[in-house]
C-alpha positions as CSV (number, residue, x, y, z in Angstrom):
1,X,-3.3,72.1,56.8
2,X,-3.3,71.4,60.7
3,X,-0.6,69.0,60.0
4,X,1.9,71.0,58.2
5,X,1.1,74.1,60.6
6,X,2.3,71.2,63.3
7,X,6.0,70.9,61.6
8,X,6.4,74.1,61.0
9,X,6.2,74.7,65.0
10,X,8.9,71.4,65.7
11,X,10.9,72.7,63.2
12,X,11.3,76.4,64.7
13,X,11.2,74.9,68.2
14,X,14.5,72.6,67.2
15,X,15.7,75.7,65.9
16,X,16.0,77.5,69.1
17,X,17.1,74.5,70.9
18,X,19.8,73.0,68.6
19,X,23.1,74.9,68.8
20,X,24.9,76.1,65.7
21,X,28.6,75.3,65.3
22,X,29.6,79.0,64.2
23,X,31.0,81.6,66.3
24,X,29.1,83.0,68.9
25,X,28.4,85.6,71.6
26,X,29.1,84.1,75.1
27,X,27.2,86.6,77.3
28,X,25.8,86.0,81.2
29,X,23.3,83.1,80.4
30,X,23.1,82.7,84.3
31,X,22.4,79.0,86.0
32,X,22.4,78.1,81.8
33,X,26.1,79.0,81.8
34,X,29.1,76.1,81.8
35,X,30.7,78.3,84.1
36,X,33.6,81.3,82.9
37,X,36.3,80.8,80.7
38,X,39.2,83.6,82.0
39,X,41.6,85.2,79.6
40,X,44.2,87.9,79.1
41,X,45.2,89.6,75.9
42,X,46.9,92.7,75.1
43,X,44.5,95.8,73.9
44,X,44.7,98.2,71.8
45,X,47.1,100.3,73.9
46,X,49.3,97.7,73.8
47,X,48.5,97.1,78.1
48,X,47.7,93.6,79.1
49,X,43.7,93.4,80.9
50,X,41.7,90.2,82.2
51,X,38.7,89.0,80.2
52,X,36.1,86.4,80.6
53,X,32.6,85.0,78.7
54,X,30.3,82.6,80.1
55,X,29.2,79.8,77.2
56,X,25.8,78.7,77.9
57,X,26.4,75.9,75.4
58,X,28.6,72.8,74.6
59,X,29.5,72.2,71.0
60,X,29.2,75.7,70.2
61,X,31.9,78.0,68.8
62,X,32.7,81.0,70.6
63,X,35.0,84.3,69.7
64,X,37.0,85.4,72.4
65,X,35.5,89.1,73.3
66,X,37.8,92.1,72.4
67,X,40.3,89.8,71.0
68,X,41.4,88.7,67.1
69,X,43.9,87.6,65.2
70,X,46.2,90.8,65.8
71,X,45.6,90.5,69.1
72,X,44.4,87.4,70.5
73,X,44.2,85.7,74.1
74,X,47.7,85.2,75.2
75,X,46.9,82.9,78.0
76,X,43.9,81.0,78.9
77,X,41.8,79.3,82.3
78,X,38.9,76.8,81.6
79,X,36.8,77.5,85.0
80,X,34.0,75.7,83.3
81,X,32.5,72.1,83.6
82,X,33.3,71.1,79.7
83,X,36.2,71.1,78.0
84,X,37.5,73.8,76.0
85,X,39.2,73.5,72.6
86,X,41.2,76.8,71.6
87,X,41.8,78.1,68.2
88,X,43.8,81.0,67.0
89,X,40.8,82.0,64.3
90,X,37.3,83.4,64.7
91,X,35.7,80.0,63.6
92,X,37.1,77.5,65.7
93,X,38.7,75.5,62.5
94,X,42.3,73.9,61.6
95,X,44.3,72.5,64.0
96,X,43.9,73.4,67.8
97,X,46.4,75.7,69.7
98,X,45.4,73.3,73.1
99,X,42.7,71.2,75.0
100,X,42.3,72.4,78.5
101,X,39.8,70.3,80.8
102,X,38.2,72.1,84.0
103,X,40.3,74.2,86.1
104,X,43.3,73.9,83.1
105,X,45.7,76.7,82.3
106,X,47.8,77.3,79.2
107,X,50.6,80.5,78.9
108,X,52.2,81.8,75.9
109,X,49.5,80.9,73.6
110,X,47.5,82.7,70.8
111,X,43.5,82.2,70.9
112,X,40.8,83.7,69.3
113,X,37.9,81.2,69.5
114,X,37.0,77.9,72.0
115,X,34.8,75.3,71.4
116,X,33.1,73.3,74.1
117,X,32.7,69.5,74.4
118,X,31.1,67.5,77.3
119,X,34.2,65.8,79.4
120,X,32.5,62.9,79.8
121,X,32.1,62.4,76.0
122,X,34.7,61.6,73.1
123,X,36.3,64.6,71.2
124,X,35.7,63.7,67.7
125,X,37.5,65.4,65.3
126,X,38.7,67.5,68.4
127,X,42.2,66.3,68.9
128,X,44.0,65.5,71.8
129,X,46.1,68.2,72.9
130,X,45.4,68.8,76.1
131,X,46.4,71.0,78.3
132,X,47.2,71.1,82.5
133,X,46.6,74.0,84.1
134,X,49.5,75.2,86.8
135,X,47.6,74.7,89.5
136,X,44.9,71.7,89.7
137,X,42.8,73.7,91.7
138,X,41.2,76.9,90.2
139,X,43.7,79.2,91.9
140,X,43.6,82.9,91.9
141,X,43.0,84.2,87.8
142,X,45.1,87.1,88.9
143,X,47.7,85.4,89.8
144,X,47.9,83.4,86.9
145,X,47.8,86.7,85.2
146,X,51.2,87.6,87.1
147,X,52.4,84.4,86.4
148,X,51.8,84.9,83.1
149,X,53.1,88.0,83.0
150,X,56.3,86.9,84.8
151,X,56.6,84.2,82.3
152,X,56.6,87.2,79.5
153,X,58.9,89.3,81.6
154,X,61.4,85.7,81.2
155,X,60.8,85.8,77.3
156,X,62.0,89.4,77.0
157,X,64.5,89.2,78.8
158,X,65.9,85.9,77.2
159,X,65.3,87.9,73.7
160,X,67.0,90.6,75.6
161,X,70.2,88.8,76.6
162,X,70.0,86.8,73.2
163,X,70.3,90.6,71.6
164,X,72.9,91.8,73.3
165,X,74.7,88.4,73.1
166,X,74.2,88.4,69.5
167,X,75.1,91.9,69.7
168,X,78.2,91.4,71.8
169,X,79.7,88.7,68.5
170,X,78.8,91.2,66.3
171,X,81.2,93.6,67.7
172,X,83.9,91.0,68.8
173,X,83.5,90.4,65.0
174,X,84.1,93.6,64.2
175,X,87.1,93.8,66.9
176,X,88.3,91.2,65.3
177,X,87.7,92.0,62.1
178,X,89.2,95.6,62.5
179,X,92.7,93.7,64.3
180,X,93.0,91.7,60.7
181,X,92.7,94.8,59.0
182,X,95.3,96.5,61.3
183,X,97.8,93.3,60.9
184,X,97.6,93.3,57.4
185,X,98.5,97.1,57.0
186,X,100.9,96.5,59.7
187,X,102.2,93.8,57.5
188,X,102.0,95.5,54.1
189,X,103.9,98.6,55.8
190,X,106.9,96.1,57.0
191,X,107.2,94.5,53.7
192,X,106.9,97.7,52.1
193,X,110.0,98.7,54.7
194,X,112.3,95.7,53.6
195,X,110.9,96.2,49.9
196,X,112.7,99.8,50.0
197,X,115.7,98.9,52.4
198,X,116.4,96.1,49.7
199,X,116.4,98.4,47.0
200,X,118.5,101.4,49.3
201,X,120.8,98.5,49.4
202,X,120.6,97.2,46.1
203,X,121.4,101.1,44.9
204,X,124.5,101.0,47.4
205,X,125.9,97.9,45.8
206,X,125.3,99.3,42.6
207,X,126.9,102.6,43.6
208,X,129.9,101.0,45.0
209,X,130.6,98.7,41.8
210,X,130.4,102.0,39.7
211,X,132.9,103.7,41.8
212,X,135.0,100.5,42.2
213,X,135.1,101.0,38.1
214,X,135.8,104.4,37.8
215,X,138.7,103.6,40.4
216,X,139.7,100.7,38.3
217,X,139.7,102.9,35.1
218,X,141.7,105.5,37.0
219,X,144.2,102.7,37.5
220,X,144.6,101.7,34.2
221,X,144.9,105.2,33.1
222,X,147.6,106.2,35.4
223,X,149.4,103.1,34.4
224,X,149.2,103.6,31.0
225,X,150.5,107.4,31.5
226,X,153.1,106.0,33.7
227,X,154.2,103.5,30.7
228,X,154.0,105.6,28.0
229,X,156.2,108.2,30.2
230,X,158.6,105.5,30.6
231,X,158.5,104.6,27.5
232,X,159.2,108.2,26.6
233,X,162.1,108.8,28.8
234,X,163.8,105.2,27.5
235,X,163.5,106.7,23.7
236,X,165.1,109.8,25.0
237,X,168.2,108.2,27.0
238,X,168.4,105.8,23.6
239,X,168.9,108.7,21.2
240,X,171.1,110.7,23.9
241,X,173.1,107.9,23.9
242,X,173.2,107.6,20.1
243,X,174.4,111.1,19.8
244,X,177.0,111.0,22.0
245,X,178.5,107.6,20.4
246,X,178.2,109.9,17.0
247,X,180.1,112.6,18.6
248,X,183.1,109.8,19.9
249,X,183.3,108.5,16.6
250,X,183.6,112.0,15.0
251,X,186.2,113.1,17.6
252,X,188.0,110.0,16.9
253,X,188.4,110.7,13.2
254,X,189.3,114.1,13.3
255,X,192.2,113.4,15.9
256,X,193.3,110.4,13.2
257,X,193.4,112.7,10.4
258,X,195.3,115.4,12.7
């Protein structure tokens, strides 16, 4: 009895002193702590604020207070004596976002979680992403926090000027699109011009050739009535002449019978 009572008490007693791999709350622990790890994230009004926790442990995993996946640590400063290992999950798991050592930095980032190791021990299963601060000394957190700030202010502008650069050959698209558009009416119109002046000429042409025949049949009319007039006056003059011969020979006749 005495001697199970015994490993009941080791086993609770390594239970307060082993630390657990899952997430965990990083409050004050005091001279415990590894020191403070600084953040910044954006709240829920959308306004950028400072943060910090104090892990009291190495190989422990902890959250990142007031932040998660929606709105996670955008930029991070180890000020502790291990090295921290950031995650953008609640359980420190997949692959790492960075590795910062003492006094590191990392901007434009996305963490939820960090996980401490000793520096002076391997990082098994940890990865080697590590990441140098800015500064090697600890440096002023607020000032990172402008720096990383400025560093955002570069972003949006660059997705600014990308916007309206991508805006501005979307409208010269347009412009040019719109001048096409004009060219081709402006084209249609002009060969719809020398589609009717070719048929305005084509019905002159055609107009002149009828009158030209109607002129031409006039012609042969006239000439005809001309011939047959001719004709007509030669019959007349023939039979005139006929008569008259006639009348000679009669008058000749009468005067040899006289």
């Amino acid at each position: 009895m005495r001697l199970r009572t015994t490993a009941a008490v080791l086993v609770g007693a390594l239970a307060l002193v082993l630390p657990t791999a899952g997430p965990s709350l990083a409050d004050d622990h005091g001279d415990r702590a590894l020191g403070t790890l600084n953040y910044r994230f954006v709240n829920d009004d959308d306004v950028e604020e400072n943060g910090q926790i104090r892990p009291a442990d190495n190989r422990t995993c902890y959250v990142l207070t007031r932040t998660s996946r929606d709105r996670p640590a955008v930029a991070v400063q180890n000020n502790t004596t291990s090295r921290a290992h950031l995650f953008s999950n609640r359980s420190c798991s997949g692959e790492e976002v960075a590795t910062l050592r003492p006094d590191g930095r990392v901007n434009r980032v996305r963490v939820v979680s960090v996980y401490f190791t000793p520096v002076n021990e391997g990082d098994e299963g940890r990865g080697d992403n590590e990441g140098r601060g800015d500064n090697d000394g600890r440096g002023d957190w607020n000032n990172g926090g402008d720096q990383g700030r400025g560093d955002q202010g570069r972003d949006d502008e660059a997705r600014d000027d990308e916007a309206r650069e991508d805006q501005g050959r979307g409208d010269q698209g347009r412009d040019d699109e719109a001048r096409e558009d004009q060219a081709r009416e402006d084209q249609a119109r002009e060969d719809q011009g020398r589609g009717d002046q070719g048929r305005d000429d084509q019905a002159r042409e055609d107009q002149a050739r009828e009158d030209q025949a109607r002129e031409d049949q006039g012609r042969g009319d006239q000439g005809r009535d001309d011939q047959a007039r001719e004709d007509q006056g030669r019959g007349d003059q023939a039979r005139d002449d006929q008569e008259e011969e006639e009348e000679d020979l009669l008058e000749k006749v009468f005067r040899a019978l006289g």
